[in-house]
N, C-alpha and C positions, 0 to 999 in steps of 0.2 A: 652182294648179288641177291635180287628179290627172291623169295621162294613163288615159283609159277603151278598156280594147278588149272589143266586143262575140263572143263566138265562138259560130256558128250550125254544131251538131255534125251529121253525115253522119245518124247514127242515130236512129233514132225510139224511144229507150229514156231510162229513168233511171240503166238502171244504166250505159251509156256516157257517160252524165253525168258522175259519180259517178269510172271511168276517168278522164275525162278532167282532172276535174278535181286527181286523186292527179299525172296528169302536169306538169299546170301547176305544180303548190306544191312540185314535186321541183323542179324549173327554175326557179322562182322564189325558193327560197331561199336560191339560190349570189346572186340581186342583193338578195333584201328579207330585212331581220334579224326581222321578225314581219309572218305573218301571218294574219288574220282569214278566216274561210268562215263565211258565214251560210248557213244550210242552212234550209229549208224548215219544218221540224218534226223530233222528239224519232227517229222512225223514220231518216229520211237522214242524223242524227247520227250513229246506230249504224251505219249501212252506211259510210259513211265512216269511221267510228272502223275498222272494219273491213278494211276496203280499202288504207287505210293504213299497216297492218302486215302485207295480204296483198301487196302489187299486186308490190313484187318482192321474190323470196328473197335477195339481196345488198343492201339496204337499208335503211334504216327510217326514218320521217319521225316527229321526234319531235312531240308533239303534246297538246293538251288539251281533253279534253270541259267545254264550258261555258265562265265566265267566272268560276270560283273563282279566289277571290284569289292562296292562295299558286302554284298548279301554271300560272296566265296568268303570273306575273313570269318564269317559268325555260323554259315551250314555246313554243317557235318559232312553234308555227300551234295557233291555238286554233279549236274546232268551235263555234257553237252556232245553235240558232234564236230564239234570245232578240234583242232589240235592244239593240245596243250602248250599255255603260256609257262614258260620258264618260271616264273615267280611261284605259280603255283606249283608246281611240281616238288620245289623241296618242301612243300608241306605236305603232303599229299602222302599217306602212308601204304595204299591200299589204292591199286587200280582195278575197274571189273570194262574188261574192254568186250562188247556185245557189236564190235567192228572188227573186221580182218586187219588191221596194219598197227604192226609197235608204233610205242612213241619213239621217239629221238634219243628220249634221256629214260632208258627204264631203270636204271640203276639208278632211278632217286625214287624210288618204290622201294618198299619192303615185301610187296608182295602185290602179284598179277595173276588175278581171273580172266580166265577166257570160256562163254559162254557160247555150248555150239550146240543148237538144235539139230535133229535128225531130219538133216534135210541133205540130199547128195551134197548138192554145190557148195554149202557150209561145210562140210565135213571135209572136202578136197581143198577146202579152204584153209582149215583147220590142220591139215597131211603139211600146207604148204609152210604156215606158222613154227609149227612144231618144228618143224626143217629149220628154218631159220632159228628158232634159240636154238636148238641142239648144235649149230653151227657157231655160234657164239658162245658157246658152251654150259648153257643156261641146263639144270636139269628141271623135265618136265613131269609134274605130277600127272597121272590120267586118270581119270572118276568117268568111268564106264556108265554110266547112268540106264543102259537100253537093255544090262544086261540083267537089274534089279528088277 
């Protein structure tokens, strides 16, 4: 069973989203050897494709738009908003979903981020998520983020 932690961000933006999540996948790469961001749609690909080679000048997080075959076997953290191909998922150790809906198969993760801006509709979103693992019996971490 993946360990899940939920992060409810300070700001009422996407693009601290988006932040925050470039911060996650830098920090999460030194423990997970791949991983998955499932983005919303084809536009927060780009801004994440984006961010990723902006957020620091001593950096770079190597990386893949989509789920093509050859450039998914060799980047660390692949982008996409598509639903996961079965093949990749059992490599795939680390999911950071910045979309409301599980995948299919989450128990072939060892662990799932879920990034929620302070935004109403996100956050009822996020009320609905949470429901859902806890009814699958998933236990959910929560990082209050609005309250630092």
């Amino acid at each position: 069973m993946p360990r899940i932690d939920l992060y409810l961000l300070n700001e009422a933006n996407f693009s601290e989203q988006i932040a925050f999540c470039c911060r996650l996948t830098e920090k999460a790469l030194q423990q997970h050897s791949r991983i998955h961001i499932q983005t919303v749609d084809a536009i927060q690909n780009e801004a994440l494709n984006s961010a990723l080679w902006t957020f620091k000048l001593e950096s770079f997080i190597p990386h893949s738009l989509g789920q093509n075959e050859s450039e998914s076997k060799t980047a660390p953290v692949i982008i996409d908003d598509k639903p996961l191909k079965s093949s990749l998922q059992k490599d795939d150790s680390l999911l950071i979903l910045l979309r409301k809906q599980l995948p299919e198969r989450l128990e072939d993760f060892s662990r799932l981020c879920l990034i929620i801006p302070n935004i109403e509709i996100e956050i009822q979103d996020a009320r609905t998520l949470y429901k859902q693992l806890k009814s699958l019996g998933h236990e959910v971490h929560i990082h209050d983020l609005r309250k630092a």
